[in-house]
Each structure stands twice: as structure tokens, then as C-alpha cells.
C-alpha positions in Angstrom: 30.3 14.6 -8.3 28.5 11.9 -9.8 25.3 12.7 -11.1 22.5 10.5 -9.6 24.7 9.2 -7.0 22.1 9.9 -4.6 18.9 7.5 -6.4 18.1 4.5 -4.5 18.9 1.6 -6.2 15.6 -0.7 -7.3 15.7 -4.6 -7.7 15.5 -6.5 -11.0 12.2 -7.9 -10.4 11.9 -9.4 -13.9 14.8 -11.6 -13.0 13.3 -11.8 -9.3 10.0 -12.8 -11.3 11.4 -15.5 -13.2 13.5 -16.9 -10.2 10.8 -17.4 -8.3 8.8 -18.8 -10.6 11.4 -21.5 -11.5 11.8 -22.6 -7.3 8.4 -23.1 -6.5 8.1 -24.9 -10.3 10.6 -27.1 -9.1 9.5 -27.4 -5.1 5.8 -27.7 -5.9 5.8 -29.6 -8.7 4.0 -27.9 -10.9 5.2 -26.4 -14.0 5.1 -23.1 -15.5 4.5 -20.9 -12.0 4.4 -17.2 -12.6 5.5 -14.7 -10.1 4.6 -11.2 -10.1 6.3 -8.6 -7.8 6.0 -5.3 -7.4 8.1 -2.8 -9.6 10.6 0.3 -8.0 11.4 -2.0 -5.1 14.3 0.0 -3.8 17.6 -2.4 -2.4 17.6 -2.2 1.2 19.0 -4.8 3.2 15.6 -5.9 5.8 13.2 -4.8 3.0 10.6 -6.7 2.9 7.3 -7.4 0.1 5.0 -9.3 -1.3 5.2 -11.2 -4.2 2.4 -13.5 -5.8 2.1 -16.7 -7.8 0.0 -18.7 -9.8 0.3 -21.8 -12.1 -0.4 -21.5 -15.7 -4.8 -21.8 -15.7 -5.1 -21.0 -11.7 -7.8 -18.8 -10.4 -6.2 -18.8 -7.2 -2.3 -18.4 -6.4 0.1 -18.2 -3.7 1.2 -15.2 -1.2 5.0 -14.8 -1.3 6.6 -12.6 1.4 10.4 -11.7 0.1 13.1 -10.1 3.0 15.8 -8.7 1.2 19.2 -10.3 3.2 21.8 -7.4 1.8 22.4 -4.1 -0.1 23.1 -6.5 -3.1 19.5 -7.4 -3.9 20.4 -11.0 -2.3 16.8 -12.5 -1.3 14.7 -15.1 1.0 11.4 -16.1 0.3 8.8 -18.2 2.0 5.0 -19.1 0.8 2.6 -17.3 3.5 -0.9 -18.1 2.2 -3.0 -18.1 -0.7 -3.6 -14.8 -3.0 -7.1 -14.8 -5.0 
């Protein structure tokens, strides 16, 4: 038997981080966006959590829901409101 076969699996969400950041950069047109996510996500295909996002100087930022679509860490996001 493998040892730790049995641990759940937990998303890269310093990659996750930096994706995000770089889409809404580029669909918002602003630069230097930074996402923060919660850490120990576990990979589960219909997970879902919140991320949020602010641009570099903001007070205020965005609320970012994330579904996960697969066991593969493969994500969806959509902007669902403001995050103070």
C-alpha cells in the first residue's frame, strides 16, 4: 500500500492566484489585479469557493465565486459582487 494514498488532494492556489489575477487584468482593464483564495482547498469536482480581488491601491475589490469542473483542479469563475 501506498502511504498517503488516502489524503485528499488540495488545489494550487498560488497558481490559481496568479491566473485569476491575470484574466480579470486582461477583461477589466486594469493592470496588476491580485487574487487571494483560500489555502487547503481540497480537488473535488462541484467544489465550490470564494475568491477575492483587488487592483494594486483599491480599498475595495471584487467577490469571485470559483466551481471546480473536474477531479483535475480544472476551474470556472464568475465576478459576483464587490468584497470590502
Amino acid at each position: 500500500m501506498a502511504a498517503g494514498s488516502c489524503a485528499p488532494r488540495t488545489l494550487n492556489t498560488d497558481q490559481l492566484e496568479e491566473r485569476l489575477g491575470r484574466q480579470l487584468s486582461d477583461r477589466l482593464g486594469v493592470s496588476h489585479i491580485v487574487a487571494e483564495c483560500p489555502q487547503d482547498v481540497e480537488v473535488r469536482r462541484g467544489g465550490r469557493f470564494t475568491c477575492t480581488a483587488r487592483a494594486q491601491g483599491e480599498a475595495e475589490g471584487l467577490r469571485i465565486d470559483v466551481t471546480q469542473l473536474d477531479d483535475d483542479g480544472n476551474v470556472t469563475w464568475e465576478i459576483t459582487g464587490t468584497a470590502g
